[in-house]
Backbone as JSON, one array per atom type, in Angstrom:
{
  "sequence": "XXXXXXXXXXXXXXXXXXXXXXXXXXXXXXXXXXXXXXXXXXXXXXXXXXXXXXXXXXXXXXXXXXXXXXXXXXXXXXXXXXXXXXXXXXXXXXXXXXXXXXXXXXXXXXXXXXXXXXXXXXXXXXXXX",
  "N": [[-7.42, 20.53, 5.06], [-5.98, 17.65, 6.84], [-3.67, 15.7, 8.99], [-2.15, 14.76, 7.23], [-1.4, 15.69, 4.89], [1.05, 15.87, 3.55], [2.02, 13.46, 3.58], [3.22, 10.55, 1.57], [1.41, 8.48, -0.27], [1.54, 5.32, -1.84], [-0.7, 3.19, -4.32], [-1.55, 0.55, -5.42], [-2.18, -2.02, -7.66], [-3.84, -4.16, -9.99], [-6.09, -4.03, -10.72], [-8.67, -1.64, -12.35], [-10.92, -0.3, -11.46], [-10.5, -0.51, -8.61], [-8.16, 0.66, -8.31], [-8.92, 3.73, -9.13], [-11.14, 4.37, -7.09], [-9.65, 4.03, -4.56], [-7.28, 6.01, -4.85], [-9.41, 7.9, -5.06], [-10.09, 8.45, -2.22], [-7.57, 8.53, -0.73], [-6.74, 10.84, -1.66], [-8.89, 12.15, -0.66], [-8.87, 12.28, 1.75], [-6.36, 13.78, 2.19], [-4.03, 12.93, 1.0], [-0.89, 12.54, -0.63], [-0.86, 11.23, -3.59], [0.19, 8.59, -5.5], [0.0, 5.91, -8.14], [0.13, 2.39, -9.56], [-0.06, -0.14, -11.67], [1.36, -2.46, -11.58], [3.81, -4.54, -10.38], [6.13, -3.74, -11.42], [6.09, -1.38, -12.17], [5.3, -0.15, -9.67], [7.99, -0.44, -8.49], [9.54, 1.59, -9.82], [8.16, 3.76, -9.15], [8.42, 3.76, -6.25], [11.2, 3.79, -5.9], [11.68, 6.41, -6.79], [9.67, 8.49, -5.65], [9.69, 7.46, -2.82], [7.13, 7.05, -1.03], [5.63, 6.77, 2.25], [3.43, 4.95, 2.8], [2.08, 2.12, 1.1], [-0.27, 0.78, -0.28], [-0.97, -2.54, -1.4], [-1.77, -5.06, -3.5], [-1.61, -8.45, -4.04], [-2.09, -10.38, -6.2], [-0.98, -9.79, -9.35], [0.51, -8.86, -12.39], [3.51, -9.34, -13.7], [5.01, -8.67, -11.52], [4.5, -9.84, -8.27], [2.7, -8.79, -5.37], [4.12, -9.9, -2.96], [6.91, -9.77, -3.57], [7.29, -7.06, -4.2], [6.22, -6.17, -1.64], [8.99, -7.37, 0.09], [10.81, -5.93, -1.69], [10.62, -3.52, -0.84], [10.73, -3.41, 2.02], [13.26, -4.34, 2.18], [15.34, -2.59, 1.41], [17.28, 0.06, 2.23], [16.37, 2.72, 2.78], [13.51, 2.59, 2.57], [12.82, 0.7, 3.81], [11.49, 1.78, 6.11], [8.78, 2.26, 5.4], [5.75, 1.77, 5.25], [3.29, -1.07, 4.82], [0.79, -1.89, 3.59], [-1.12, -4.69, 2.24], [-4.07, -5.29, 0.66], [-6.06, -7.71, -0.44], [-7.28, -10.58, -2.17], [-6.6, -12.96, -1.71], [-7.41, -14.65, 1.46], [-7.18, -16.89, 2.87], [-5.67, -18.51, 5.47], [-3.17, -19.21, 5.47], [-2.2, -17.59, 3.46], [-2.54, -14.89, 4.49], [-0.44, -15.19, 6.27], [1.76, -15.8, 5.18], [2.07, -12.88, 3.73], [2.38, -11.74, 5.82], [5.32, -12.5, 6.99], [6.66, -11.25, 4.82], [6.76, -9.04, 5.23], [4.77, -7.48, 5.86], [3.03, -4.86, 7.18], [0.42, -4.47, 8.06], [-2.82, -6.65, 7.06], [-5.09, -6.52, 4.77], [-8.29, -8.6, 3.98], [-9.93, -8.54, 0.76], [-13.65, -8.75, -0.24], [-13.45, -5.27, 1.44], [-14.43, -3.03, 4.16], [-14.52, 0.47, 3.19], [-14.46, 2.53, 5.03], [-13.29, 1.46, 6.93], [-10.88, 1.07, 5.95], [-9.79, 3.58, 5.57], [-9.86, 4.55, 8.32], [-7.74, 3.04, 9.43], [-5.52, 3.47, 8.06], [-5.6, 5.68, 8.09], [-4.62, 6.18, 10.98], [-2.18, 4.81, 10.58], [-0.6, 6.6, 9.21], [-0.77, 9.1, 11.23], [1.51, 7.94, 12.71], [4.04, 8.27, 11.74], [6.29, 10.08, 9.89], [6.76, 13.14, 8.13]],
  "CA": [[-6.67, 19.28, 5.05], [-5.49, 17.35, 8.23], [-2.37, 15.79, 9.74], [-1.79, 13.39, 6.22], [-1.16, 16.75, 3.81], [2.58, 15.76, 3.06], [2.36, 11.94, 3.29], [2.97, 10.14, 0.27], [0.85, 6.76, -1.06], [1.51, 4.49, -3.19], [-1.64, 2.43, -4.42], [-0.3, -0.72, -6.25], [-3.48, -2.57, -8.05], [-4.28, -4.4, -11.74], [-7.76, -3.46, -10.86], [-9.04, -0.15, -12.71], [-11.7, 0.61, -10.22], [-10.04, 0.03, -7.3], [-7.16, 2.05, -7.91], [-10.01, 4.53, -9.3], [-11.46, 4.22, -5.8], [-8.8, 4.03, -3.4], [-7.02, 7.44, -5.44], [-10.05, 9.08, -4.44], [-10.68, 8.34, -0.95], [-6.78, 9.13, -0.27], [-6.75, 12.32, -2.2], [-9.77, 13.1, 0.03], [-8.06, 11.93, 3.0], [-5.27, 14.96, 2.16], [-2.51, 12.49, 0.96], [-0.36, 12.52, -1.84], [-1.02, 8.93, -3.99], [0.58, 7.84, -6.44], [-0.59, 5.26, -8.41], [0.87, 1.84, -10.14], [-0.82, -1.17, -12.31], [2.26, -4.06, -11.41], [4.9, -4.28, -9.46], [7.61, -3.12, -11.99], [6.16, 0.23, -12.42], [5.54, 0.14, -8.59], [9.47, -0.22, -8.05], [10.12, 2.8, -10.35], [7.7, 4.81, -7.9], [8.99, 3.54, -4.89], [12.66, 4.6, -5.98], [11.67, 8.12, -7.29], [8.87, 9.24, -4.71], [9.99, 6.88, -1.27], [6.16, 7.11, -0.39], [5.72, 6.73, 3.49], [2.48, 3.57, 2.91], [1.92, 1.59, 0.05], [-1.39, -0.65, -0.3], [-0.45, -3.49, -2.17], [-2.17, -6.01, -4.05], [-0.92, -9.85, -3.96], [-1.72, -11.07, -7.31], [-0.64, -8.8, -10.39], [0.83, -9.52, -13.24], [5.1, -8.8, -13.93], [6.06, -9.01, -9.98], [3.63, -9.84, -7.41], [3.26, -8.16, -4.24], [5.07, -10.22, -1.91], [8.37, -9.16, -4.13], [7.29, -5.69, -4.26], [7.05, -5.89, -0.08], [10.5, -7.59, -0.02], [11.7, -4.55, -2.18], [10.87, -2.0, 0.13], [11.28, -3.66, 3.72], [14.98, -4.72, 1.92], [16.17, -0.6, 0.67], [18.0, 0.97, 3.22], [15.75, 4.25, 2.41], [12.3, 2.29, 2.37], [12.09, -0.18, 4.99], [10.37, 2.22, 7.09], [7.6, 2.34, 4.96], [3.99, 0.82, 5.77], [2.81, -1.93, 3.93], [-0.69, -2.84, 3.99], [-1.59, -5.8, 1.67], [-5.06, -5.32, -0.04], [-6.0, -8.55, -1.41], [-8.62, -11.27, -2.18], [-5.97, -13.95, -0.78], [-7.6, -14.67, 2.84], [-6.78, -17.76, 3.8], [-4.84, -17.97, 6.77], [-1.56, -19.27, 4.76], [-2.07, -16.25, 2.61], [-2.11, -13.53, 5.62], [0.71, -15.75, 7.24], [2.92, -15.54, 3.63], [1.91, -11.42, 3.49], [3.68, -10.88, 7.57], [6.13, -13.3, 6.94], [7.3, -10.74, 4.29], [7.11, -7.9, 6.11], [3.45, -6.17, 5.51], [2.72, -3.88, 8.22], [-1.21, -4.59, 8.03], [-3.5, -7.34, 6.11], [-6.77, -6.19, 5.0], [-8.69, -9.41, 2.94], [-10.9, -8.02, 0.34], [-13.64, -6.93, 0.07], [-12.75, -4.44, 2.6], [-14.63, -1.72, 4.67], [-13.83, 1.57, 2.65], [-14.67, 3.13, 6.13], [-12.2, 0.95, 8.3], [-9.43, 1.08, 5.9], [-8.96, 4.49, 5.8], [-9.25, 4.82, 9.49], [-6.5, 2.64, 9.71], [-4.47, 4.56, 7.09], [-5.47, 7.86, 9.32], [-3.84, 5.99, 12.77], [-0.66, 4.44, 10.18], [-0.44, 8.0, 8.75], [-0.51, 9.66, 12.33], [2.31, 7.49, 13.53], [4.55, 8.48, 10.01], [6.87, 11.45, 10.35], [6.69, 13.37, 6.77]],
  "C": [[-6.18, 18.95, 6.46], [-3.97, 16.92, 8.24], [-1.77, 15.15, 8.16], [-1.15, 14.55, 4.9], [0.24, 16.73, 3.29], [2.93, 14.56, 3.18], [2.26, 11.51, 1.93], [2.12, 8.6, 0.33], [0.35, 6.31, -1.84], [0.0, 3.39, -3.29], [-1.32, 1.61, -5.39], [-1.5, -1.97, -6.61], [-3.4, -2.71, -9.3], [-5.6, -4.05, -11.74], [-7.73, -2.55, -11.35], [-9.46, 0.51, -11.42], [-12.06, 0.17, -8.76], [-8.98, 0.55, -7.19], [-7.78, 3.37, -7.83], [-10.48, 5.05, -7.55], [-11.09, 3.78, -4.03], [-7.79, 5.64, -3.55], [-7.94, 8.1, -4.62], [-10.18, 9.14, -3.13], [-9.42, 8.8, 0.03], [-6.58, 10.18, -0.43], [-7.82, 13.0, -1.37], [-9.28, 13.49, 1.07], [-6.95, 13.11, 2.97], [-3.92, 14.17, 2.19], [-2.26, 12.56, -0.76], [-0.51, 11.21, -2.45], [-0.44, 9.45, -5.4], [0.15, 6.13, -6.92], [0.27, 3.72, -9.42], [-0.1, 0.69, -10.56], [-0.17, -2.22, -11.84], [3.16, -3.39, -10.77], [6.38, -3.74, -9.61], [6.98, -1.34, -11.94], [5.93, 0.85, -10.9], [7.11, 0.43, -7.91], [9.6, 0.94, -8.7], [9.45, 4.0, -9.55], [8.35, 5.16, -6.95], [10.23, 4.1, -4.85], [12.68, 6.15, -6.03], [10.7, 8.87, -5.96], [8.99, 8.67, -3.2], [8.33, 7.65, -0.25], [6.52, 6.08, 0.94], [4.25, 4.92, 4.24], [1.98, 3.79, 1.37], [0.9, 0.52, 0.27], [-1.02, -1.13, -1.68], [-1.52, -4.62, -2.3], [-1.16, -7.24, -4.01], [-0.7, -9.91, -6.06], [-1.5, -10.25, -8.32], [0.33, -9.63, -11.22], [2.43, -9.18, -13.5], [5.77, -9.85, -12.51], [4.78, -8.98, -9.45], [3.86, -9.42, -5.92], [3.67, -8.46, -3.55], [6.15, -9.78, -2.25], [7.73, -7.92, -3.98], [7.61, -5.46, -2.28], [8.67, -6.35, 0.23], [11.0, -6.59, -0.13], [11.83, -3.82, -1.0], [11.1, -2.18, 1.43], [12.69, -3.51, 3.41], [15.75, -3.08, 1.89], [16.28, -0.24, 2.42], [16.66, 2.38, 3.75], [14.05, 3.71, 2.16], [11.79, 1.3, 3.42], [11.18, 0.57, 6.42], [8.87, 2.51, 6.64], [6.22, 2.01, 5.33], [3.78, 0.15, 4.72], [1.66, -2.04, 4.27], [-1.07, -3.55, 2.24], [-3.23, -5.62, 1.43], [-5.27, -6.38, -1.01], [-6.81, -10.19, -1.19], [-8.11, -12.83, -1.77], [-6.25, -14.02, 0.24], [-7.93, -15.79, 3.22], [-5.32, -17.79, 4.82], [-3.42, -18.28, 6.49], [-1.16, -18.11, 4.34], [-1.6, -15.2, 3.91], [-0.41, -13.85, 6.62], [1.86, -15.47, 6.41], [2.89, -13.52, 4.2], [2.69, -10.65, 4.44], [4.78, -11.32, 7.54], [7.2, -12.03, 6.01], [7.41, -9.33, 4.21], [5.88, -6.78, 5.77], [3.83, -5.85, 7.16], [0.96, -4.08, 8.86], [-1.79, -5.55, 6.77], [-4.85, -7.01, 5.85], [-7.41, -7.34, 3.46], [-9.83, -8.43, 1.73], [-11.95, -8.98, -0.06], [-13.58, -6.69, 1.56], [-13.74, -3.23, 2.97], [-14.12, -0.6, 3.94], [-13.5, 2.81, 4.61], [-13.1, 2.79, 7.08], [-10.73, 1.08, 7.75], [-8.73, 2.52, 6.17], [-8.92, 5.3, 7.19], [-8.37, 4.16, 9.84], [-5.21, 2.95, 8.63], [-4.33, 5.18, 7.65], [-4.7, 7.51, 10.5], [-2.17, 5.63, 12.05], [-0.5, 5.9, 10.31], [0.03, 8.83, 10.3], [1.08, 9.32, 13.03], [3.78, 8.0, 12.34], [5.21, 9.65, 10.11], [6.96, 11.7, 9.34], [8.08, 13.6, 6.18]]
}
């Protein structure tokens, strides 16, 4: 395992199989993931495990991920988090809404599996456990 073996992340998706397939590619990667369908069962994560980057989906069904980033930039105990935004919103309003509310990184989908998780591996690096 490399430098990521005690990071936590959250993966925050109504998709099956791309939570399916973002799980595995972090679990390969040597991080801890946790996993969430909407944005309410993402807040009950986020409170209990204060994972260190959370890829987030926009549209979902309960709370959508701009409130879920809100949440965690807002917490005392979470605004240092990483956000990266995973999501099939890519017009340039959309990516402008996603920074506006405090992502950390926008990646439109679909997405490089390659590029994201080298830019997970450089967030991750910068991330004190």
């Amino acid at each position: 395992m490399n430098i990521q073996k005690n990071i936590k992340v959250l993966i925050v998706d109504d998709e099956p199989n791309i939570l399916l397939s973002l799980e595995f590619l972090m679990k390969k990667e040597g991080f801890i993931v946790f996993i969430a369908r909407d944005g309410e069962e993402a807040f009950d994560i986020i409170k209990r495990e204060h994972p260190k980057i959370v890829l987030l989906d926009i549209m979902m069904p309960k709370v959508d991920g701009y409130e879920v980033c809100r949440f965690i930039k807002g917490g005392n105990d979470t605004k240092e988090t990483k956000v990266v935004f995973l999501s099939a919103k890519s017009k340039e309003a959309d990516i402008e809404k996603g920074y506006s509310v405090g992502a950390d990184l926008y990646i439109p989908k679909p997405f490089s599996t390659r590029d994201l998780v080298k830019k997970i591996n450089m967030m991750a690096s910068g991330v004190v456990s």
